[in-house]
C-alpha positions in Angstrom: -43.1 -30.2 38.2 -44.5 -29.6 42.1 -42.5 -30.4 45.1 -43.5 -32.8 47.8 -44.2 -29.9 50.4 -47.2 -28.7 48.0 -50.5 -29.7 47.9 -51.6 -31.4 45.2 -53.9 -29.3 43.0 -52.8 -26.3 44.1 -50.7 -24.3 42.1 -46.7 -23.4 42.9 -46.6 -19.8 43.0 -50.2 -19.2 41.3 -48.1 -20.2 38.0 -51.4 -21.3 35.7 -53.7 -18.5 37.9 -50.8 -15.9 36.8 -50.1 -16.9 32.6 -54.0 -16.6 32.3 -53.8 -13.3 34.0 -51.3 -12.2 31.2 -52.7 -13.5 28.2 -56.2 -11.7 29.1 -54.7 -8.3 30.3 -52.7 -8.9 26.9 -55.8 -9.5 24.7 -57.5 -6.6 26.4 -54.5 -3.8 25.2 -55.3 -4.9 21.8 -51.7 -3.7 20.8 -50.9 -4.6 17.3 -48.0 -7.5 17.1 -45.1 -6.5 15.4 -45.1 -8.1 11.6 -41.9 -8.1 10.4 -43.2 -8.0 6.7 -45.0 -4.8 6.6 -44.9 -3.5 10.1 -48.6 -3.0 9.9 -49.9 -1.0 12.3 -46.6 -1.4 14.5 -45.3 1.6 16.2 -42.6 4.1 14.6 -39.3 5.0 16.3 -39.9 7.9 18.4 -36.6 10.5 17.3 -35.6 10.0 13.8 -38.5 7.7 12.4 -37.2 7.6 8.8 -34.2 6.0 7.6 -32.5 6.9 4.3 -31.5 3.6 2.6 -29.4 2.7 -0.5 -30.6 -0.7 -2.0 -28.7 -2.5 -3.5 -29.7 -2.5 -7.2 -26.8 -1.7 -9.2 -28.6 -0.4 -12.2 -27.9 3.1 -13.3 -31.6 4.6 -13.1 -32.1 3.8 -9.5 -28.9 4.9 -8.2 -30.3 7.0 -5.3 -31.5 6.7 -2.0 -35.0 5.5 -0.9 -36.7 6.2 2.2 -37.9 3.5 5.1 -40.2 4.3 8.2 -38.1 2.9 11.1 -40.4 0.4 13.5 -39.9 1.1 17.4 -38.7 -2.6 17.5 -35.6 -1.5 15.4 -34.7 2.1 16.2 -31.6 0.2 18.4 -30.4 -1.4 16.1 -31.1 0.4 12.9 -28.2 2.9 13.0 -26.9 4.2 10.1 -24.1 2.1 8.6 -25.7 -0.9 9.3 -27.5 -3.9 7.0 -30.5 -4.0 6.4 -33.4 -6.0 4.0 -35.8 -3.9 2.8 -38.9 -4.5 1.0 -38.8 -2.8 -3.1 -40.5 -2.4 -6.4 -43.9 -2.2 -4.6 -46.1 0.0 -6.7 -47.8 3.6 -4.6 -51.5 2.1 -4.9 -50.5 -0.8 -2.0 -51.0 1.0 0.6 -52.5 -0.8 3.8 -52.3 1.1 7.1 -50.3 3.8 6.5 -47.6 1.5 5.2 -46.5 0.3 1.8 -46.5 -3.7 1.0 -45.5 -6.2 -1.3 -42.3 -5.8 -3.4 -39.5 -8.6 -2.7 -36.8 -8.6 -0.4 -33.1 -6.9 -1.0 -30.0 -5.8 0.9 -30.0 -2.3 1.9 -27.1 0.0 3.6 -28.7 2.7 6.4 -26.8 5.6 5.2 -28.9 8.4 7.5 -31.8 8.8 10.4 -33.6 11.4 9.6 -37.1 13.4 11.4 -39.0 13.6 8.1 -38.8 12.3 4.2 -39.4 14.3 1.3 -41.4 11.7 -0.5 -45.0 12.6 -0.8 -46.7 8.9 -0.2 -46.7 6.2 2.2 -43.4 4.8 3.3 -43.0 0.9 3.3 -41.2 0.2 7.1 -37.6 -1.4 7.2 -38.3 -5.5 7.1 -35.3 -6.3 9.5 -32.0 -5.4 10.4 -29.5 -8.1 9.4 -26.9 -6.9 11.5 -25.9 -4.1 14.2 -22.8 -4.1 13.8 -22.1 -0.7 11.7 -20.1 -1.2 8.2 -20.3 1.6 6.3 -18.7 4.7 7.2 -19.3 8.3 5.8 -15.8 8.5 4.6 -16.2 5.2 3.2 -19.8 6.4 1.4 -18.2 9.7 0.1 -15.1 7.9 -1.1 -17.6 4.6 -2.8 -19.9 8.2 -4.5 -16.5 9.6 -5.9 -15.5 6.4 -7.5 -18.8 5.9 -9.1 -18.6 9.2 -10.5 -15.1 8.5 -12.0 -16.3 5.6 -13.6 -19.7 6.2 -14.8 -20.8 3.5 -11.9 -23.6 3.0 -9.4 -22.8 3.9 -6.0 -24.5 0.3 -5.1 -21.9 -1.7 -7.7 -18.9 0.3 -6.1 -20.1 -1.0 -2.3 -20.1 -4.6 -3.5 -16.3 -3.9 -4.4 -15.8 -2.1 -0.8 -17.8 -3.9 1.8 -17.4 -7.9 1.7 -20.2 -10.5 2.6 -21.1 -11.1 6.0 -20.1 -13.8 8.0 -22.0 -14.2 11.1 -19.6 -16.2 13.1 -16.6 -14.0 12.2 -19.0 -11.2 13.3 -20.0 -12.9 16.6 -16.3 -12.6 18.2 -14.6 -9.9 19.5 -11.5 -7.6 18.2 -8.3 -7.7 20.2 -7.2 -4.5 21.8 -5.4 -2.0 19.8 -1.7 -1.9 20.0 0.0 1.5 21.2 1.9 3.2 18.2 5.6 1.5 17.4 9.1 3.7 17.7 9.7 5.2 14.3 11.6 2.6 12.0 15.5 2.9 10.8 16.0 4.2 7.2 17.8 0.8 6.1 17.9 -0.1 2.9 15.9 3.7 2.1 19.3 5.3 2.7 20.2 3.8 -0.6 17.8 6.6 -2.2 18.3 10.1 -1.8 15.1 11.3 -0.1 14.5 7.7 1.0 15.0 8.9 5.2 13.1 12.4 4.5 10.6 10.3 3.1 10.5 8.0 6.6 10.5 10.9 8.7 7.7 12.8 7.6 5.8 10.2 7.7 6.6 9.6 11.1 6.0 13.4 12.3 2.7 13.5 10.5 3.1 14.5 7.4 1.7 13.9 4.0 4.5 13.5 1.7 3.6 12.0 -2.3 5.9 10.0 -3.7 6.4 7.7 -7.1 9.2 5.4 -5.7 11.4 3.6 -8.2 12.9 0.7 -6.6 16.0 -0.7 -6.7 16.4 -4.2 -8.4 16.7 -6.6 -5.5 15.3 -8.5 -2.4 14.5 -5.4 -0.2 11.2 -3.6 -2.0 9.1 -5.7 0.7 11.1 -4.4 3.7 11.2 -1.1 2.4 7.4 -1.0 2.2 7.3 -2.6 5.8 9.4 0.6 6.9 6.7 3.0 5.3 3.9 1.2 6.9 6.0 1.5 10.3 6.8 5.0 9.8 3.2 6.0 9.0 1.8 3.8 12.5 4.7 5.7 14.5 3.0 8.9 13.8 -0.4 7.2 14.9 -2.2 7.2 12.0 -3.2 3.7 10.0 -1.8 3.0 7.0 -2.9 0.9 3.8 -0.8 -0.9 1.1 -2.3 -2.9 -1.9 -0.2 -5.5 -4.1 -0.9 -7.4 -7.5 -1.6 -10.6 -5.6 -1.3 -12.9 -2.9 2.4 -14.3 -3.0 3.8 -10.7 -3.5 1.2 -9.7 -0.4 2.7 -12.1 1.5 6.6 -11.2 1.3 5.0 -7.4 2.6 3.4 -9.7 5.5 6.9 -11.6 6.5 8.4 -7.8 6.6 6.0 -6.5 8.0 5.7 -9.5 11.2 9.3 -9.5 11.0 9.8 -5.4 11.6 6.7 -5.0 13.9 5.8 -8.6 15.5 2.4 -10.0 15.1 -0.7 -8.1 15.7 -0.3 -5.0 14.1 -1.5 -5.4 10.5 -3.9 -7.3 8.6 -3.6 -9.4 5.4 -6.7 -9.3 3.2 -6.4 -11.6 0.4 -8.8 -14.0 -1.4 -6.3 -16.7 -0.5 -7.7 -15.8 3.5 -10.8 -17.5 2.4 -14.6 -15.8 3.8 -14.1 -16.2 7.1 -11.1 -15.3 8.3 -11.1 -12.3 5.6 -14.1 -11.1 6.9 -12.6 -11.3 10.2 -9.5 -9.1 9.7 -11.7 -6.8 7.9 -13.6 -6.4 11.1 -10.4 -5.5 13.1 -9.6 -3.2 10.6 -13.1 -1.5 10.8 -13.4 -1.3 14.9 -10.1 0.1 15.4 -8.0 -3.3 16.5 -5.8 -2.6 13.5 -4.2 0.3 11.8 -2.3 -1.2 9.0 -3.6 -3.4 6.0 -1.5 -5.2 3.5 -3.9 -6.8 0.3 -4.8 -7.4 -3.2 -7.2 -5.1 -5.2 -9.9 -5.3 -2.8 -8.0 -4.0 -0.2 -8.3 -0.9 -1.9 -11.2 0.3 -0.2 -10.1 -0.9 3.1 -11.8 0.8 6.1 -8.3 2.0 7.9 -9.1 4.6 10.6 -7.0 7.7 10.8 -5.4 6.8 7.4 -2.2 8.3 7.0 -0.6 6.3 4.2 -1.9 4.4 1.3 0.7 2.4 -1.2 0.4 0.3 -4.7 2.9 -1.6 -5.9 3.4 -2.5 -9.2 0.7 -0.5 -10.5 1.2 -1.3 -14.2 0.2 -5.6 -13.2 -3.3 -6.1 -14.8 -4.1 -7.6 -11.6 -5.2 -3.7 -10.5 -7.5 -3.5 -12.3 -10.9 -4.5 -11.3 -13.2 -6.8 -13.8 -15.9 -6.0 -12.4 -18.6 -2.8 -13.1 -17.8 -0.2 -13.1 -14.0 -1.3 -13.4 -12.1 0.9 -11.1 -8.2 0.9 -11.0 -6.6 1.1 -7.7 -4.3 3.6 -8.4 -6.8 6.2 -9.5 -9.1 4.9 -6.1 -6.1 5.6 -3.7 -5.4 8.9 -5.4 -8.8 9.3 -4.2 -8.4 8.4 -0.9 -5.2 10.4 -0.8 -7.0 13.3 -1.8 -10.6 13.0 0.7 -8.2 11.8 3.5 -5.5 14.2 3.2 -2.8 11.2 3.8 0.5 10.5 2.4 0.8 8.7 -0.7 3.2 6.2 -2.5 3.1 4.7 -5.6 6.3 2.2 -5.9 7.6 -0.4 -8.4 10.8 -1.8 -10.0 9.7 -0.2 -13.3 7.8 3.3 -13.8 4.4 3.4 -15.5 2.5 6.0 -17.9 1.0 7.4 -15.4 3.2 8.0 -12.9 5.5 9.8 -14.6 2.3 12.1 -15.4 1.8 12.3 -11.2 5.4 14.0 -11.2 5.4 15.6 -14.8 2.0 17.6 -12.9 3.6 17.7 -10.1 1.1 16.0 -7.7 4.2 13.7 -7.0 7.8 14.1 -5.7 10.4 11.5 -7.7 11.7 9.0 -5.4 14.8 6.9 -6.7 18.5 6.4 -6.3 21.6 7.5 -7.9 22.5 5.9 -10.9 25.7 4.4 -9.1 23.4 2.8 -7.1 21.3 1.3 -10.0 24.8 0.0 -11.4 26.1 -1.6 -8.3 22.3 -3.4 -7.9 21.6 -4.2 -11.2 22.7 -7.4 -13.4 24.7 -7.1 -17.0 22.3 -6.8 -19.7 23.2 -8.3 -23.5 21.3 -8.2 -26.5 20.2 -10.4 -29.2 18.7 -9.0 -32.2 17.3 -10.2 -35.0 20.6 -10.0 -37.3 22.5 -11.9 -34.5 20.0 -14.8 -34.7 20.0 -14.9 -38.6 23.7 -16.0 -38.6 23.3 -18.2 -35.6 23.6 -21.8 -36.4 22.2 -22.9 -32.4 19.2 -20.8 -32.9 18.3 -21.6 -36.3 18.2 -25.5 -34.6 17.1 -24.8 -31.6 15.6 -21.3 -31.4 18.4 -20.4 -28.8 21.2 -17.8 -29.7 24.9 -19.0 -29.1 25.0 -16.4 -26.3 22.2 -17.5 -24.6 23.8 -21.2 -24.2 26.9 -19.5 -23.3 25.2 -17.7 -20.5 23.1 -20.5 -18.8 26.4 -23.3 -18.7 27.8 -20.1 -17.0 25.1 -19.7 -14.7 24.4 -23.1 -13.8 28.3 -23.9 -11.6 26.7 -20.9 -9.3 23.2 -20.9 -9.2 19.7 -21.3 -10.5 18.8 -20.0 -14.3 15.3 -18.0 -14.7 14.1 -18.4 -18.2 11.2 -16.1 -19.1 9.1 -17.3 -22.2 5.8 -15.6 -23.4 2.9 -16.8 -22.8 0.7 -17.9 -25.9 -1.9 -16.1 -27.1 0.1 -13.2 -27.6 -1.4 -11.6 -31.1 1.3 -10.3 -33.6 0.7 -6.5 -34.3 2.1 -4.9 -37.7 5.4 -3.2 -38.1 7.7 -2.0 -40.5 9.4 -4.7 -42.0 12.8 -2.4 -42.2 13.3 0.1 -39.2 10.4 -2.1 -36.7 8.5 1.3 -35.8 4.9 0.5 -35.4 2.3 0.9 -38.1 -0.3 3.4 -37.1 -2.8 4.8 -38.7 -2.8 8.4 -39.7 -6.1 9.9 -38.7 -6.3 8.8 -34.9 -3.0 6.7 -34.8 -4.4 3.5 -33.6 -2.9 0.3 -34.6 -3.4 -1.1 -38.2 -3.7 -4.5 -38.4 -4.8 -7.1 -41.5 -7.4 -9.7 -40.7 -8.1 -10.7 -44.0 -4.1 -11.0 -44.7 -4.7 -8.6 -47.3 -6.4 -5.2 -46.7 -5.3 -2.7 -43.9 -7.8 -1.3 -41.5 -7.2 0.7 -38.2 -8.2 -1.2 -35.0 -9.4 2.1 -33.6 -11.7 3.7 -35.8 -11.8 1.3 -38.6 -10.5 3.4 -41.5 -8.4 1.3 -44.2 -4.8 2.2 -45.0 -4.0 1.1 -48.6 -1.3 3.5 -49.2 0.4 3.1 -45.9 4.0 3.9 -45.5 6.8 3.9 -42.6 6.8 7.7 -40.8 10.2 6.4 -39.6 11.7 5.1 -43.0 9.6 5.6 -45.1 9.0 1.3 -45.9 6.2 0.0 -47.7 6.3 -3.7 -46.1 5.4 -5.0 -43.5 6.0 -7.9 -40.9 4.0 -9.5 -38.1 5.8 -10.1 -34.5 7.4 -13.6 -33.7 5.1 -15.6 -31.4 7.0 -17.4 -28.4 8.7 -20.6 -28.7 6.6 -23.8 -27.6 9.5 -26.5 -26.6 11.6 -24.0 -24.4 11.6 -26.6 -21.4 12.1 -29.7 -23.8 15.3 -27.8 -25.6 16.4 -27.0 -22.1 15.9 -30.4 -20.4 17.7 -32.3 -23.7 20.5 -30.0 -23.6 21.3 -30.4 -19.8 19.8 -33.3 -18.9 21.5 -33.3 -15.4 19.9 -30.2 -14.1 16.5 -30.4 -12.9 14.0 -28.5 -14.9 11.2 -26.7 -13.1 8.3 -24.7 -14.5 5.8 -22.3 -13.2 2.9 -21.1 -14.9 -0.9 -20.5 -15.1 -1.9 -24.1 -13.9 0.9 -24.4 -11.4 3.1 -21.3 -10.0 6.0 -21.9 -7.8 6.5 -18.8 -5.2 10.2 -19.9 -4.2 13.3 -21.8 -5.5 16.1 -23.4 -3.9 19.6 -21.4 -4.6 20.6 -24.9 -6.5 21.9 -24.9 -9.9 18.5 -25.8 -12.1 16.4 -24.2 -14.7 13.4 -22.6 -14.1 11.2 -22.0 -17.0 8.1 -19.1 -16.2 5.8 -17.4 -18.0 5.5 -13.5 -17.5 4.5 -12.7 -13.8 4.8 -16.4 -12.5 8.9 -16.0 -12.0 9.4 -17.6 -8.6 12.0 -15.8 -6.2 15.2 -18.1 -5.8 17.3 -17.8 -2.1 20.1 -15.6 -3.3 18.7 -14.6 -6.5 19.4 -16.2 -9.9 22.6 -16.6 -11.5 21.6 -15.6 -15.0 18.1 -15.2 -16.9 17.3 -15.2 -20.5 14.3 -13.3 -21.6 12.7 -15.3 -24.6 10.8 -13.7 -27.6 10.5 -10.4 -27.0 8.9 -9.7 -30.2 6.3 -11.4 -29.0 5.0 -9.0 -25.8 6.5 -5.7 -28.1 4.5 -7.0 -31.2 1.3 -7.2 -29.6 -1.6 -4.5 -31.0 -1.5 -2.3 -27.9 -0.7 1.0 -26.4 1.1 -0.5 -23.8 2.8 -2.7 -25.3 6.3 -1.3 -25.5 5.4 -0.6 -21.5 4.3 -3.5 -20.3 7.1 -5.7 -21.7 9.8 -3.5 -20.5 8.0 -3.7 -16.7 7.9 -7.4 -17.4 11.5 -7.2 -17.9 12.0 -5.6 -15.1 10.7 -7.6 -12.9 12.3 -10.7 -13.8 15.8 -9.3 -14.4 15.5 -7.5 -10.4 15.3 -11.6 -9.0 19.2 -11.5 -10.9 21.9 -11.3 -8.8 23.5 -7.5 -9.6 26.4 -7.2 -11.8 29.1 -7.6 -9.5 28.2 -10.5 -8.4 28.2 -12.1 -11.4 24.3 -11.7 -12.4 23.4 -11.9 -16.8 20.1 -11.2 -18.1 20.1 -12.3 -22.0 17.1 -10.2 -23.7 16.1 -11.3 -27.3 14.6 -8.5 -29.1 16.0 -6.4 -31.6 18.4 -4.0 -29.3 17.9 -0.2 -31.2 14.0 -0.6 -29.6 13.2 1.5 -27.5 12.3 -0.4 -24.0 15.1 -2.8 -25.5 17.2 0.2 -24.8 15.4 1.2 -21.6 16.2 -2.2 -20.1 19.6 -2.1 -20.9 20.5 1.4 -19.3 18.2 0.3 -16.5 16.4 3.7 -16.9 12.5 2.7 -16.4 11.5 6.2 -15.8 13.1 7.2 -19.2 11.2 5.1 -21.3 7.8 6.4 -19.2 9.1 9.7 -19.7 9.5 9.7 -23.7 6.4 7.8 -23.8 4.2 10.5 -21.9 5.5 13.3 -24.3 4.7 10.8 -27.4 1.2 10.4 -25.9 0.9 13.6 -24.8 1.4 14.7 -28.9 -0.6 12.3 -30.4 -3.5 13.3 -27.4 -3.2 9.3 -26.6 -3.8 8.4 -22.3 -3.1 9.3 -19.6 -3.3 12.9 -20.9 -6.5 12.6 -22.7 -9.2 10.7 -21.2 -11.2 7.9 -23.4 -14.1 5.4 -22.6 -14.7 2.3 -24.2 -18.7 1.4 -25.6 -18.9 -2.1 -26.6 -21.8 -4.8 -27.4 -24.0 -5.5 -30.4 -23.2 -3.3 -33.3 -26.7 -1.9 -33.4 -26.7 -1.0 -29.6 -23.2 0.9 -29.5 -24.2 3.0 -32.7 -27.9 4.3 -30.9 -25.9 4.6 -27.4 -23.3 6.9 -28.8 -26.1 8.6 -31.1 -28.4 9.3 -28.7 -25.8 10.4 -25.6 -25.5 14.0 -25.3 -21.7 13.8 -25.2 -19.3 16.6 -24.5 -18.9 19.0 -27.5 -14.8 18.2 -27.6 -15.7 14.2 -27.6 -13.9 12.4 -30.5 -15.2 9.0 -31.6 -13.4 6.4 -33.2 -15.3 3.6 -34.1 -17.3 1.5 -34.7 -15.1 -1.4 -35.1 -16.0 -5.2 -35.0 -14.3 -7.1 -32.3 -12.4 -10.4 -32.8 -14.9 -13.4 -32.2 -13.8 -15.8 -29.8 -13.2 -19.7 -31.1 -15.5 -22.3 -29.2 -13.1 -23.5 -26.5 -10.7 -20.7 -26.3 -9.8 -18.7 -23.3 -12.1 -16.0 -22.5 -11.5 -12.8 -20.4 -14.4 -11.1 -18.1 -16.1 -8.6 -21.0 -15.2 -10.6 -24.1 -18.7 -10.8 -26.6 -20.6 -14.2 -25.7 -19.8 -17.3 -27.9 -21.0 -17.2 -32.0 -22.0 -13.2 -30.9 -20.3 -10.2 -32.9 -19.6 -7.3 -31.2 -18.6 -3.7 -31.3 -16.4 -0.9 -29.9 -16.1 2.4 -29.8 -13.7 4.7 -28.3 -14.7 7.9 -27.4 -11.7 10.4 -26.7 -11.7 14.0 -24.5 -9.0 16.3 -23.9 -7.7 16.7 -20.7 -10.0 17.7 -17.8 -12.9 17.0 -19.7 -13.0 13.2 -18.1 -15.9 14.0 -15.8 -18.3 15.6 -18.2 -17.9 12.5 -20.4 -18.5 9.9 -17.3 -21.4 12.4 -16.2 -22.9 11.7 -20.2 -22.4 7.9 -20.1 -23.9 7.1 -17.0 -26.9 9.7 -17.8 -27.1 7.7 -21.3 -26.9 4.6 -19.5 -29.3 5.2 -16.9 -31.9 6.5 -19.6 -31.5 3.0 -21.6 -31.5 1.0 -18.5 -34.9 2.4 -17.5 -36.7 1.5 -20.4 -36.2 -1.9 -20.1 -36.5 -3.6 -23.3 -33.2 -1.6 -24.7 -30.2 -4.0 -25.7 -27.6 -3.0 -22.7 -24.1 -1.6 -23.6 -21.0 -2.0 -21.7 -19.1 1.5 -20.8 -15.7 1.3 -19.3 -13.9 4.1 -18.5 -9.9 4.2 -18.8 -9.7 0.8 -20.3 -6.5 -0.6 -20.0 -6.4 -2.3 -23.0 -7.3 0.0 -25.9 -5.4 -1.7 -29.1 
C-alpha cells in the first residue's frame, strides 16, 4: 500500500526497482542453493568440516562411528552432542558432486568435529540438525561405551536407555537458575547406625565413601536417603538416587521437598509423562538441578559434578532393564561410581547376593546398626510349619493356622492387618520330601525338575537324574511346593465381616492405608504403607516363593519378607508378623533373627563353592533350538567357558501372561547357559557380541538373544 503524499505510479522507496535489482545480482553469483538432502554443491564448514556421528542402528555389526561433511549452513548448530538426521545405507558408487546420496533418513548423535576423516570416499553431508541444544556428554558417551561392553550391547541401544525422546516444547523454555549449595544436614535418624554420621559427613566434605546400607525396619529409609542427597549437595557436587518404582520414588520426593524445599531435585519417573519428564531432564542436563530421584531410567541421569549415586532395593526385578542389552542398575552405577570417582550407596531393608560380595571384596564398607537397635525396630516374628498345620483343625478348613486367627482378632482392636499372599503363577520346584533341601542336579547343580511327572531332568544342562537322592538326608522322594491360596480375601471377609476388606494388586495397587482397624490383602511388592504402620501381618504360603525353580529363590522371598514385615509396627509396640513356611529353612530362619545380611552371607560362600553368581559370571543364549546350537558352535568363546545346555524352554499357553523375552506363541525355544570363572566376564561379553555382530551381518541368519547376568537363571 502507497500513501496519499506519493504519486501514483511511482514507486515508495524504489521498492519493485530494488527486489528486481536483487533477484538479478542474485542470479548473476550463480551460488548453489543449499539442498538440505544432499547438500549438493553447498559450501563445507570452514574449521572442522567433518563431523563423527553415531547412527542410530542398534545392530551389533554397525556399532561404530560414521563420518558426515558438515555444510556451512550448519557448522552453528552442529556441535557435538547434538541431534542430528543423517542420510545411510547409500552404496560408494552414488556419488554426485563430491557428495554421497540416497540412503534414508535416521537419528544420529554428533559425538566429535573433526579437520579430516579417515574414510577413503566421498562423504554424504549431515541432512539437518534436529536440535541445538547439546544432549550427550563425553562422560555420558564413555559411561553409555562401558555399559555396552558389559553387556555384549550396541553403544546405539544403550543411548536409547540414556537419552529420552525430544520434546520440542519442553525444549523451547528456559531452566530456572541454580540454587546455591544447602547447610550440611543433621544425622537424625543415621545416628541409629554406627557410621551412619561419618557416613553424612564425608559426604559433605567431599568425600567418596562406599557403602551397602542395611536399613532399619520402619518409616525413615526415605528421610535417611533425603539426608544423603542433602549431604552430597552441601559439598557442592549433584547427587543421583534410583528406586524400584514410582510410589517408593515419591516418598524420597516428600523427604526430599520436605528436608530441602522445592527446587532442588528432580523426579524422573514414567508416571511424569513425556513432557514434563523431558523437562526435568533438561534442568538436570544445563545445570538448574544437582539432585535426581527416579526409576530405572534414571540411572543414566545426566547429574553434573556427580558426587553421590544410590539404589534402593536392588534385589526388586523392577532394576532390571527388559530391554537390549538388559543392563542392571546396580552394576551401571558401580560404573558411574567408578568413571566419576563419587560416593556410592547401595541400601535396602534386606541384603542381596551381591552386595555382600561388594563388602566380602571389599569395594564396600558395611553400613547397619546394632542388633539392639534391630530388636527395639523390629516386630515379633512366629512360625508355622508344616507339622503345625497338619494338626490344625482351622487350617485344614480354611487354609489358616489357629495362630494366624489369633493374631489378626489381636491386631484388628489397634490397627490395620497386612496379609501378604503369593501371587499365582508361581511354579512348584522339587524338594526332598523329608528334610525340604532342594533337589539339584549333580553335574552343574541346577534345578531338577519333572515335566513329564515322571522322569527327572536338570533345568540347566538337561542331564536326567534317575538315581537321585537327598545330599542332605539322603531321601529318595520327592515333593513339589504348595501354590498360594486363591480365596484369602473371601476367608477373611466371612470371618470378620465387620472389618472392611481392602486389596491391592497388579490391576489396582493402593499406595496408603488409613491407621483404621481393616484387612488389607497384597500380593508381593503391592503392600500399601498404613499411617502408623500395621498392627500385625501374616505372610501366606511361603512354600510357594521358596518352592519356585530358581537361584534366588530362597533370596528373593526372604527380601519380600522383609519388606512387608518393616510396614509392622516394632515389637514393643505390639507389632506380629505370622510367616507360614516350614521354620528350620534357612531365610525362614533369616527372617526370624532379622539377620538379612546372614542369609546373603551363607548364600555367597554356597555360591561361591558350587562356582554359581555373582562370583562366576554366566550369559544366557536363547531362541530356536537350531540357532543357539550354531551360535554357541561357531563363537570363539573363552577357553574356561562352561556350557550347560541346550535345554527346551516351557511353551507359553495361548492367553497366558507373557514376560518381555518369552519364545513367541506355538514357537519352542532354547537356552543355554554359558558359565566363566571370575574375571573372565569381559572376554566372554567381548565373544558374544563379536558372534553376534558376525550373524547379524549376514542377514539371512536366524537371530539369537544374549543376555548377560540374567537374573533369572532356574
Amino acid at each position: 500500500m502507497s500513501s496519499d503524499n506519493e504519486r501514483p505510479g511511482e514507486p515508495a522507496d524504489g521498492g519493485p526497482e530494488q527486489l528486481a535489482l536483487i533477484r538479478e545480482t542474485v542470479r548473476k553469483a550463480k551460488v548453489p542453493k543449499a539442498k538440505p538432502r544432499t547438500w549438493r554443491g553447498a559450501a563445507l564448514a570452514r574449521e572442522l568440516p567433518v563431523a563423527r556421528v553415531l547412527v542410530n542402528k542398534g545392530v551389533l555389526h554397525l556399532d561404530q562411528y560414521f563420518d558426515y561433511a558438515v555444510p556451512e549452513e550448519l557448522d552453528a548448530d552442529a556441535q557435538p552432542g547434538v541431534r542430528v538426521r543423517v542420510r545411510f545405507g547409500a552404496g560408494g558408487h552414488r556419488v554426485r558432486e563430491g557428495r554421497r546420496e540416497g540412503g534414508g533418513l535416521i537419528d544420529g548423535f554428533i559425538v566429535e568435529r573433526r579437520a579430516d576423516t579417515d574414510y577413503g570416499g566421498a562423504l554424504a553431508a549431515l541432512a539437518y540438525v534436529v536440535s541445538p541444544e547439546p544432549v550427550l556428554s563425553p562422560g555420558m558417551l564413555g559411561l553409555a561405551r562401558a555399559v555396552a561392553d558389559r553387556y555384549a550391547g550396541s553403544l546405539a541401544d544403550v543411548l536409547q536407555l540414556a537419552v529420552p525422546p525430544r520434546n520440542g516444547r519442553a525444549e523451547s523454555k528456559p531452566s530456572p537458575e541454580p540454587l546455591p549449595p544447602p547447610a550440611a544436614p543433621a544425622a537424625g535418624t543415621w545416628e541409629r547406625y554406627g557410621r551412619g554420621p561419618a557416613f553424612l559427613e564425608a559426604l559433605a566434605g567431599g568425600g567418596n565413601p562406599r557403602a551397602v546400607w542395611t536399613a532399619l525396619p520402619g518409616p525413615h529409609w526415605p528421610d535417611e536417603l533425603a539426608r544423603a542427597v542433602a549431604a552430597a549437595l552441601a559439598s557442592g557436587r549433584g547427587a543421583l538416587v534410583v528406586v524400584p518404582d514410582g510410589r517408593r520414588a515419591a516418598r524420597v520426593d516428600a523427604a526430599l521437598t520436605a528436608l530441602l524445599g522445592e527446587g532442588r531435585h528432580a523426579v524422573l519417573t514414567a508416571e511424569s509423562g513425556p513432557e514434563k519428564r523431558y523437562r526435568q531432564w533438561l534442568a538436570v542436563r544445563r545445570g538448574s538441578v544437582r539432585a535426581v530421584v527416579g526409576t530405572r531410567a534414571a540411572m543414566f541421569a545426566p547429574v553434573r559434578d556427580l558426587g553421590l549415586v544410590a539404589v534402593w532395593d536392588d534385589g526388586d526385578s523392577s532394576h532390571s532393564d527388559e530391554n537390549a542389552p538388559f543392563p542392571h542398575v546396580r552394576e551401571v552405577l558401580e560404573l558411574r561410581a567408578a568413571h566419576d570417582r563419587c560416593a556410592f550407596l547401595l541400601g535396602g531393608l534386606g541384603c542381596t547376593v551381591e552386595a555382600a560380595q561388594l563388602v566380602a571384596s571389599g569395594w564396600a564398607l558395611p553400613l547397619g546398626a546394632a542388633r539392639e537397635q534391630v530388636r527395639a525396630a523390629a516386630p515379633l516374628i512366629r512360625t508355622v510349619g508344616d507339622e503345625e498345620l497338619a494338626r490344625d483343625e482351622a487350617a485344614r478348613a480354611a487354609r489358616l493356622p489357629s495362630l494366624a486367627w489369633a493374631t489378626v482378632r489381636e491386631g484388628l482392636k489397634s490397627g490395620p492387618v497386612l496379609v501378604q499372599v503369593p501371587r499365582r503363577g508361581y511354579a512348584p520346584r522339587l524338594a526332598c520330601g523329608r528334610c525340604r533341601t532342594p533337589a539339584r542336579c549333580r553335574h552343574c547343580s541346577g534345578p531338577l525338575e519333572a515335566p513329564d511327572e515322571r522322569e527327572l531332568n536338570c533345568r540347566w544342562c538337561g542331564r536326567g537324574a534317575p538315581d537321585w537322592s537327598c545330599v542332605a538326608c539322603g531321601g529318595t522322594r520327592l515333593r513339589a511346593s504348595v501354590v498360594g491360596a486363591r480365596r484369602t480375601a473371601e476367608e477373611l471377609g466371612r470371618a470378620f465381616p465387620a472389618v472392611p476388606v481392602r486389596t491391592s494388586g497388579r490391576d489396582h495397587v493402593l499406595d496408603t492405608v488409613p491407621g483404621r482397624p481393616a484387612l488389607v490383602v497384597s500380593t508381593p511388592g503391592a503392600e500399601p504403607v498404613a499411617d502408623g504402620g500395621y498392627a500385625a501381618a501374616l505372610l501366606l504360603d511361603g512354600w510357594a516363593m521358596l518352592g519356585r525353580p530358581d537361584l534366588r529363590a530362597g533370596e528373593d522371598a526372604l527380601r519380600r519378607w522383609i519388606d512387608a514385615a518393616s510396614l509392622v509396627r516394632g515389637q514393643a509396640d505390639g507389632g506380629t508378623v505370622v510367616v507360614v513356611a516350614e521354620p528350620t529353612l534357612r531365610p525362614v530362619q533369616a527372617l526370624v533373627r532379622w539377620d538379612p545380611v546372614g542369609h546373603a552371607q551363607r548364600e555367597l560362600a554356597e555360591r561361591a563353592e558350587l562356582g554359581f553368581p555373582p562370583v562366576s559370571r554366566m550369559a544366557a543364549v536363547t531362541g530356536p533350538a537350531d540357532a543357539v546350537g550354531s551360535f554357541v558352535a561357531t563363537a570363539e568363546l573363552p577357553g574356561d567357558v562352561e556350557v550347560l545346555g541346550p535345554v527346551p524352554l516351557p511353551v507359553a499357553a495361548p492367553g497366558s501372561p507373557r514376560r518381555p523375552g518369552d519364545p513367541p506363541l506355538g514357537e519352542s525355544w532354547a537356552r543355554t547357559l554359558l558359565r566363566v570363572p571370575p574375571g573372565r566376564g569381559a572376554a566372554l561379553a567381548a565373544a558374544l557380541k563379536a558372534a553376534q555382530a558376525t550373524r547379524t551381518a549376514r542377514g539371512g541368519a536366524v537371530q539369537v538373544r544374549i543376555r548377560v547376568d540374567p537374573p533369572d537363571i532356574g
